[in-house]
N, CA, C and O of each residue as an XYZ file, in Angstrom:
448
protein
N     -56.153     61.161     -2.256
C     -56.013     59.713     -2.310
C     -56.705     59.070     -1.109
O     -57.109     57.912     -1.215
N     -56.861     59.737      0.001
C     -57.349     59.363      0.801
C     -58.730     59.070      1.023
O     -59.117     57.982      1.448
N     -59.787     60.428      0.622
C     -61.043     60.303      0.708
C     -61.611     60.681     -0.488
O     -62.708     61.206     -0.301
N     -61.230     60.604     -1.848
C     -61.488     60.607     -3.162
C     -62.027     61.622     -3.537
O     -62.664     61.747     -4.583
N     -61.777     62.633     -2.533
C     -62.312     64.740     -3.190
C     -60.517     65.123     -3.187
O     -59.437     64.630     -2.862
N     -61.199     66.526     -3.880
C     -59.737     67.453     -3.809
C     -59.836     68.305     -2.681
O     -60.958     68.780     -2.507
N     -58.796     68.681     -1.723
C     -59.223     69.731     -0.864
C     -58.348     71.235     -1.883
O     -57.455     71.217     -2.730
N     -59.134     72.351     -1.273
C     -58.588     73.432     -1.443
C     -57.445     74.000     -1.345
O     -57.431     74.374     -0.172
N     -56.660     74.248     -1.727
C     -56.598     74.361     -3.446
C     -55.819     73.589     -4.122
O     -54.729     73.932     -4.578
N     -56.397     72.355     -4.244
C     -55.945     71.668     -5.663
C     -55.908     72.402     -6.873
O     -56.753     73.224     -7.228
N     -54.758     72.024     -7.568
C     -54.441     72.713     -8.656
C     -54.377     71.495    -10.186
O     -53.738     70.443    -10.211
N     -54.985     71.896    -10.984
C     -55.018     70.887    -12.183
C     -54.659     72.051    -13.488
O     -55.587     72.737    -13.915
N     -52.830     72.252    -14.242
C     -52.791     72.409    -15.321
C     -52.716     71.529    -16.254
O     -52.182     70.442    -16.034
N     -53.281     71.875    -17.557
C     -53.309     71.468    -18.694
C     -52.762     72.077    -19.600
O     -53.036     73.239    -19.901
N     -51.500     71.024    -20.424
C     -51.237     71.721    -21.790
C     -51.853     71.360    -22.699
O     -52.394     70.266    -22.861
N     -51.814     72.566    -23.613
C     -52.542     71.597    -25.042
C     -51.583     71.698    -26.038
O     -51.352     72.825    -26.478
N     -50.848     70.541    -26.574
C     -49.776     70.720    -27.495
C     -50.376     70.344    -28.430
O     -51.506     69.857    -28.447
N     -49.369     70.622    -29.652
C     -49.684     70.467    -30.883
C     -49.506     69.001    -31.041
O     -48.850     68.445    -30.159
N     -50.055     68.157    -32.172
C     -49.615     66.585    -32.422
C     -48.304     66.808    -34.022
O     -47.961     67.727    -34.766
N     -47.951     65.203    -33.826
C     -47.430     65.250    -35.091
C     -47.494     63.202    -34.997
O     -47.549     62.352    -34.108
N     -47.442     63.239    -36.541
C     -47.411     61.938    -37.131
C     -46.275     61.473    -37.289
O     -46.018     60.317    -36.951
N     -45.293     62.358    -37.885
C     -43.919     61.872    -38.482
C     -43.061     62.141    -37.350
O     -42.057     62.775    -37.675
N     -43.138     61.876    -36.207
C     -41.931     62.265    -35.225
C     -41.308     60.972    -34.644
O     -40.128     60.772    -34.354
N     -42.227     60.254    -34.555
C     -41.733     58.959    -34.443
C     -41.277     57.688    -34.883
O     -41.562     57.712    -36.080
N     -40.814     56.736    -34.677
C     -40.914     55.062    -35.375
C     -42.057     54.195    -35.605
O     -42.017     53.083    -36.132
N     -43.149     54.846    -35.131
C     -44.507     54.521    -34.975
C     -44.683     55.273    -35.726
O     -44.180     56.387    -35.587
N     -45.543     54.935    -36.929
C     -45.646     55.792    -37.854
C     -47.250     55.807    -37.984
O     -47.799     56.543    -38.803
N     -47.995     54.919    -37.098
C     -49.673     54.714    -36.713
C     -50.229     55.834    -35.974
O     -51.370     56.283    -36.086
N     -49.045     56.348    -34.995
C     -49.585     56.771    -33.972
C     -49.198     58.657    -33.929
O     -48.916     59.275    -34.955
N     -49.262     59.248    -32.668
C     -49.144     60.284    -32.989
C     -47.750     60.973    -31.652
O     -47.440     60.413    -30.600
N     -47.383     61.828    -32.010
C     -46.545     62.213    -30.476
C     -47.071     63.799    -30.148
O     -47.663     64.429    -31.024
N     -46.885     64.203    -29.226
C     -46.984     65.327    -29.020
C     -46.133     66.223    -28.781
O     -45.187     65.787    -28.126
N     -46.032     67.906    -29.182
C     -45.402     68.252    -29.845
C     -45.168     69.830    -29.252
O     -45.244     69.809    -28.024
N     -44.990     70.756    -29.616
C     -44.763     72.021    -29.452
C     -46.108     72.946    -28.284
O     -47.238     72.870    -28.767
N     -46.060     73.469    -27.372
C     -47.268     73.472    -26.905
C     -47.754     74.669    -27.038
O     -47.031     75.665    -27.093
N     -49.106     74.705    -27.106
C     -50.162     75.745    -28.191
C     -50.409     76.879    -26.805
O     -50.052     78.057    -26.784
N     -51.213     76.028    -25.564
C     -51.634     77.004    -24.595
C     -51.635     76.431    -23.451
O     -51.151     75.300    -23.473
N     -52.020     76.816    -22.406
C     -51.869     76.520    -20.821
C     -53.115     77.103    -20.244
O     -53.628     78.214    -20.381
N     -53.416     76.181    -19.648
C     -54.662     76.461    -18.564
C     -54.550     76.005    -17.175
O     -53.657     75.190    -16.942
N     -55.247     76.362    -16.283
C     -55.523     75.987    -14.417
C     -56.792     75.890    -14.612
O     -57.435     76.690    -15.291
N     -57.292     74.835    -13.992
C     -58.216     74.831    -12.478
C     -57.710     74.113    -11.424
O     -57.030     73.104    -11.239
N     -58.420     75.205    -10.621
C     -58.152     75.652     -9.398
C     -59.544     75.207     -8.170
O     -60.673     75.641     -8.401
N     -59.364     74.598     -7.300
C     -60.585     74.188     -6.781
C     -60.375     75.385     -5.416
O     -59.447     75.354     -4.608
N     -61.473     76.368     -5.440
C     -61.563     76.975     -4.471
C     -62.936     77.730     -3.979
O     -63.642     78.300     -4.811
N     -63.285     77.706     -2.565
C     -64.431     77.573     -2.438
C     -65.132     79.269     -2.431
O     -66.275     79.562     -2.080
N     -64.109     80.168     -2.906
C     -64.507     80.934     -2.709
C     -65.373     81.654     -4.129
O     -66.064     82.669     -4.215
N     -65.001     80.692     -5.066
C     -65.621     80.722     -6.201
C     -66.653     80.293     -6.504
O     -66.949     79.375     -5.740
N     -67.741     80.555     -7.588
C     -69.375     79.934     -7.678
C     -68.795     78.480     -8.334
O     -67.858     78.290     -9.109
N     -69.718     77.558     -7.717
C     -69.319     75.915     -8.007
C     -67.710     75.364     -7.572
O     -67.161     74.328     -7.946
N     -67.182     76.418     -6.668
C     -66.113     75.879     -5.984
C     -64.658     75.423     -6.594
O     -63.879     74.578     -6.152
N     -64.534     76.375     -7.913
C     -63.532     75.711     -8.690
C     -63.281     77.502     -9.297
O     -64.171     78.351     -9.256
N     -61.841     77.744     -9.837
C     -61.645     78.667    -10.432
C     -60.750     78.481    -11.962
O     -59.766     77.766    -11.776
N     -60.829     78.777    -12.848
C     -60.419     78.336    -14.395
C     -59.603     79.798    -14.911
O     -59.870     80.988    -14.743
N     -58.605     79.157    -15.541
C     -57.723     80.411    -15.557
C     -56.664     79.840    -16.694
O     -56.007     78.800    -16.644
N     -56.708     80.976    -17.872
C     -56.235     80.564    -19.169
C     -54.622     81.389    -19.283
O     -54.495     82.601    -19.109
N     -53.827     80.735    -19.508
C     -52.803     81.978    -19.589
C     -52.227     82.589    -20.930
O     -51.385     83.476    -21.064
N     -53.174     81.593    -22.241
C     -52.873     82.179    -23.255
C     -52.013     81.335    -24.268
O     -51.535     80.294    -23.818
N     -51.788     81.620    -25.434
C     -51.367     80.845    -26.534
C     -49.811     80.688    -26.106
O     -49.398     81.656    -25.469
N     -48.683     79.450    -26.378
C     -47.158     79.715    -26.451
C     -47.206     81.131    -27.292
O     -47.928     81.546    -28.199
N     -45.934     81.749    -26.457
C     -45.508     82.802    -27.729
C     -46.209     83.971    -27.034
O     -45.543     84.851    -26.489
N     -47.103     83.984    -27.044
C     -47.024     85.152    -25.807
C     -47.943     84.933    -24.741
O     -48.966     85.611    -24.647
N     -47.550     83.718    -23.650
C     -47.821     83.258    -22.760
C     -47.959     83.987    -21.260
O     -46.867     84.138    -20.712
N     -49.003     84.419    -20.578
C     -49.087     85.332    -19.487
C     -48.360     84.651    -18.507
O     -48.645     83.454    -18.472
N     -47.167     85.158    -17.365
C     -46.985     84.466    -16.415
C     -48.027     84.502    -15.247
O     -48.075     83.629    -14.381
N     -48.889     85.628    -15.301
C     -50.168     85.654    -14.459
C     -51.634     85.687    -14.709
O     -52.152     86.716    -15.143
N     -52.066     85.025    -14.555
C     -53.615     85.296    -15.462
C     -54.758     85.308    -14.420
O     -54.925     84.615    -13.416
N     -55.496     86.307    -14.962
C     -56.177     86.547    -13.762
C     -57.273     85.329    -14.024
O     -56.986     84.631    -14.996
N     -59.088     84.779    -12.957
C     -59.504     83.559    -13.201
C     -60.444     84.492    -14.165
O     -60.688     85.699    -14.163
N     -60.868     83.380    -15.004
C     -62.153     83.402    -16.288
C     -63.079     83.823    -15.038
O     -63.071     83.244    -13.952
N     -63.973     85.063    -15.421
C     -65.226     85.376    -14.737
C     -66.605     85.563    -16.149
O     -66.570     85.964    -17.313
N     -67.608     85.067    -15.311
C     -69.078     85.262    -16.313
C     -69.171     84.394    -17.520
O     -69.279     83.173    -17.639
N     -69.085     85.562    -18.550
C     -69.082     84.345    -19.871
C     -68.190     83.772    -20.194
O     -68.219     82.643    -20.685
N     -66.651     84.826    -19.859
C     -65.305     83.548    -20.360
C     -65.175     82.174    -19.796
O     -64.714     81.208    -20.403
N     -65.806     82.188    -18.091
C     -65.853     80.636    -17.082
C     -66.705     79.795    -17.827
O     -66.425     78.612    -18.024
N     -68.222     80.593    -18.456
C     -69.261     79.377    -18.689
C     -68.957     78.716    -19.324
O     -69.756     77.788    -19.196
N     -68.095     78.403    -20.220
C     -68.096     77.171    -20.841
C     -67.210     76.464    -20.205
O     -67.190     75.343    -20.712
N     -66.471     76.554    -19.355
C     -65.212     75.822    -18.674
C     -66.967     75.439    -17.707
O     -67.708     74.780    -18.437
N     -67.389     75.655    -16.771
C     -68.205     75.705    -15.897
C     -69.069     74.362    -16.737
O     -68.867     73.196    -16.396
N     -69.690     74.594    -17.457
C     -70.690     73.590    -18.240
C     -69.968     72.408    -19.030
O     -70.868     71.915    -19.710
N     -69.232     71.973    -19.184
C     -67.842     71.705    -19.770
C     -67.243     70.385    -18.466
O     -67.148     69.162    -18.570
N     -67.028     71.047    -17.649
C     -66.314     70.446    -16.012
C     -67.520     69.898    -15.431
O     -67.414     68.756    -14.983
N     -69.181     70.746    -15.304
C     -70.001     70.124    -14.926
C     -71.011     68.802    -15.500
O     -71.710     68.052    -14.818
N     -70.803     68.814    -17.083
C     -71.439     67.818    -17.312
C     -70.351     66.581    -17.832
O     -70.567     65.369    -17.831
N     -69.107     67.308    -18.276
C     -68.402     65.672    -18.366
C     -67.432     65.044    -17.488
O     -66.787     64.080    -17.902
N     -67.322     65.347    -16.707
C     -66.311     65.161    -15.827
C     -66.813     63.759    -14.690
O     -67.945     63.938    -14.241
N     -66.228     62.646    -14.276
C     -66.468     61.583    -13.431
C     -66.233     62.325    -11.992
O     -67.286     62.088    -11.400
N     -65.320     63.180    -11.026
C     -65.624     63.348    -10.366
C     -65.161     64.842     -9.821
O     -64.064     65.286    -10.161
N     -66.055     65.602     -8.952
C     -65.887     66.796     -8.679
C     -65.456     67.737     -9.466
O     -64.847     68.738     -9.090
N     -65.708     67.501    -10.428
C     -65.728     68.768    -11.902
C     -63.942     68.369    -12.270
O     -63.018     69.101    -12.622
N     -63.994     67.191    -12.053
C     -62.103     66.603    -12.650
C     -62.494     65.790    -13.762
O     -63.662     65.407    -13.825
N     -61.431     65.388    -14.899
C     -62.085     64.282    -15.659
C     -60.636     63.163    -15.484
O     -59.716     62.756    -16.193
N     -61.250     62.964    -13.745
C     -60.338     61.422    -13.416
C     -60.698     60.752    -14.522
O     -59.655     60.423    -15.088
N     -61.701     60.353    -15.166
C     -62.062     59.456    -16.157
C     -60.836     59.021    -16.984
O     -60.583     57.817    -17.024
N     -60.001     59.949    -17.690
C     -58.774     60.008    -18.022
C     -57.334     59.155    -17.618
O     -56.566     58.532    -18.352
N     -57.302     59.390    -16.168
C     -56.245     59.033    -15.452
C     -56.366     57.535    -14.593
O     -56.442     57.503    -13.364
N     -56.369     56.707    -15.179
C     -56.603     55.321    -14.419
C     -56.432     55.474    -12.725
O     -57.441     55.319    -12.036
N     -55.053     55.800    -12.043
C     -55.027     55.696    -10.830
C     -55.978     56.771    -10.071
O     -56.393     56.493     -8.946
N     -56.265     57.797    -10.589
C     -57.096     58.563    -10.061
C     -58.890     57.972    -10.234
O     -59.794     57.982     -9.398
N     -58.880     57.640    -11.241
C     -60.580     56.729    -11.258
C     -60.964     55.919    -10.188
O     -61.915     55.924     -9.406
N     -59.713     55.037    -10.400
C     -59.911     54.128     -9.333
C     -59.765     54.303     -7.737
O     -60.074     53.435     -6.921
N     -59.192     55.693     -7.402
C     -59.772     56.113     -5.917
C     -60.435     56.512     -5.843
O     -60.778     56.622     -4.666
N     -61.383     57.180     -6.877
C     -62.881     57.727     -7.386
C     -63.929     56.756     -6.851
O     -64.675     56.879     -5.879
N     -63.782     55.612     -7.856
C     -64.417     54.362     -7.826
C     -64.360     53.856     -6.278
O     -65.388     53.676     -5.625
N     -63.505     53.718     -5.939
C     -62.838     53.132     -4.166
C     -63.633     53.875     -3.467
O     -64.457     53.372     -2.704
N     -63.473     55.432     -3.657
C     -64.027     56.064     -2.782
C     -65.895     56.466     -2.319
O     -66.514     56.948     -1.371
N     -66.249     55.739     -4.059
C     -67.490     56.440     -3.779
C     -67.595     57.818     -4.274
O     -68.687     58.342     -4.054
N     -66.474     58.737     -5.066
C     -67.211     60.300     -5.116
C     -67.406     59.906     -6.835
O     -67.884     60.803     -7.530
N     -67.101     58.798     -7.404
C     -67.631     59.256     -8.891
C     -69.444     59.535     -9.167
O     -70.383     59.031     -8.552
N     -69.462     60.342    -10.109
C     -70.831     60.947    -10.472
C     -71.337     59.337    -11.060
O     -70.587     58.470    -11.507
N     -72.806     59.263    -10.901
C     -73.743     58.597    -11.598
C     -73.038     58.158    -13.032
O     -72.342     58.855    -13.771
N     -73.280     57.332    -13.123
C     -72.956     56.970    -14.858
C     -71.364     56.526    -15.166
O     -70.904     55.959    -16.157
N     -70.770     56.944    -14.079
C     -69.494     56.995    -14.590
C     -68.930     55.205    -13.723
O     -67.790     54.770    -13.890
């Protein structure tokens, strides 16, 4: 928040849940729902492009340790983080309060 990078080791998980239509009173919209899988990145410099990506696998038989994506399992996380992401391979783009210390700060990428 301060100077609009992550220091080492910031940690960013993601779930990916399932959706559903009928769960709500909103019957337009969608809620989210049972969750499918779990992922990390990991910003660390000891890794190529300074970030480490690490999948732990579908619910249901979910790893409590996963070792990081190396070679071909990273490249697409790698190409993925590097071309869409607003800043430092994050997609603040997403998160309003985080854009806007992006924006404040000066580290968003070109275009964004």
């Amino acid at each position: 928040m301060e100077t609009g990078t992550w220091p080492d080791p910031s940690i960013f998980v993601l779930e990916l849940r399932q959706a559903a239509t009928d769960a709500s009173i909103n019957t337009a919209g969608r809620t989210q729902t049972d969750l499918a899988f779990l992922e990390a990145e990991v910003k660390d410099s000891r890794f190529p492009y300074g970030w480490a990506f690490y999948n732990f696998g579908p619910a249901g038989s979910m790893r409590d340790v996963a070792p990081p994506l190396e070679g071909d399992q990273a490249a697409p996380c790698v190409e993925c983080h590097t071309e869409h992401t607003a800043a430092e391979r994050t997609f603040v783009q997403f998160y309003p309060t985080l854009y806007e210390v992006a924006r404040r700060m000066g580290t968003l990428k070109p275009g964004f």
